[in-house]
Each structure stands twice: as structure tokens, then as C-alpha cells.
C-alpha positions in Angstrom: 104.2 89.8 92.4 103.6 88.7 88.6 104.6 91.6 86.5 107.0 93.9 89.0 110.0 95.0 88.1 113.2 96.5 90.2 113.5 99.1 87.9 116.9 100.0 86.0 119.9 100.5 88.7 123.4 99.8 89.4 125.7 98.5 92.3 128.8 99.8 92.8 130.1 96.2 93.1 129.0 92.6 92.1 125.6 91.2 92.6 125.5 87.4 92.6 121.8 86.1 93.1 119.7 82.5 92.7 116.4 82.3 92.3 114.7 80.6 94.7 111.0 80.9 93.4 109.5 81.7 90.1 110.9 82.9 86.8 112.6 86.8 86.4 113.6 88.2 83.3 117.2 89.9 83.8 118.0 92.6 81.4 122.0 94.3 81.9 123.1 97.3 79.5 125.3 96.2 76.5 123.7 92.1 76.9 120.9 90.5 75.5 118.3 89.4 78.5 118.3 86.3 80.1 115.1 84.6 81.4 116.1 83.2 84.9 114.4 80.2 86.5 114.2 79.1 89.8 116.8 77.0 91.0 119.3 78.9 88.9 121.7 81.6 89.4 123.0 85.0 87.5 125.9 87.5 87.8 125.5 91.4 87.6 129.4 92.7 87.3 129.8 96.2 88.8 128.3 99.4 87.9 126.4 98.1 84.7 122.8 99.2 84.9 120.2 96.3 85.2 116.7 95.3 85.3 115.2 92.1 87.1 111.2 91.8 85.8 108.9 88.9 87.5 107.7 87.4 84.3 106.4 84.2 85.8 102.3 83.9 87.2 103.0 83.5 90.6 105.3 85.3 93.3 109.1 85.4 92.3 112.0 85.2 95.7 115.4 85.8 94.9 118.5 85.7 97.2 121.0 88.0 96.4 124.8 89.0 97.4 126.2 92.3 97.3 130.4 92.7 97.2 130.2 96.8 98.0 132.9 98.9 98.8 132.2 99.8 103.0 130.0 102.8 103.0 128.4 102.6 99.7 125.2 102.5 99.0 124.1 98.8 97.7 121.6 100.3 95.0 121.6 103.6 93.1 118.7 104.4 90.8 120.0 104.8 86.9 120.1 107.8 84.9 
């Protein structure tokens, strides 16, 4: 929905993703943020904390790949 965030996290390995609808604002420790459209693609290297926001006026779908380490969790809240 317009307005939701993930909220800050990490991933013990890489996250590839593509927007498929609507427009996210990506924000990654130590980068400046990126608005993302749909249609386009970012890259979340391992373990770096990292916020997706829906910052478009409709709802936002993303498609996302996770390269984790068997057994880990995909996801971990940030400290």
C-alpha cells in the first residue's frame, strides 16, 4: 500500500529484486537512496541494513531473490 515500509533489516546474503508495480524508495546504510521505478531493478549486497518505502499512490509489487547461506534466516530485523 502507498506509504509502507519494510522497515530497516539485513540478509545474510544478496538480495536482487525488480519492480514490477509502482515506485519504492530504497534506502541502504553508508548510500544515498535511490528511488526505484517499476520495470527496473536494484541490488542489496550482503549484511548491509536497508529500507524499501512505497512512495508511489497506488500499490507497489516487487520480485525479489535471496542468495542465503542453507539454514539462515532470509530477513533479520536491524539493531
Amino acid at each position: 500500500e502507498p506509504g509502507v515500509a519494510a522497515g530497516r533489516h539485513t540478509h545474510p546474503g544478496e538480495e536482487l529484486g525488480y519492480v514490477l508495480e509502482g515506485k519504492l524508495l530504497l534506502e541502504i546504510d553508508g548510500q544515498p537512496p535511490k528511488t526505484i521505478n517499476a520495470g527496473e531493478t536494484f541490488f542489496v549486497p550482503a549484511g548491509l541494513v536497508h529500507d524499501g518505502k512505497n512512495i508511489g499512490t497506488g500499490k507497489a509489487k516487487v520480485l525479489a531473490t535471496y542468495v542465503v547461506e542453507k539454514g539462515k534466516p532470509v530477513a533479520s530485523p536491524a539493531k
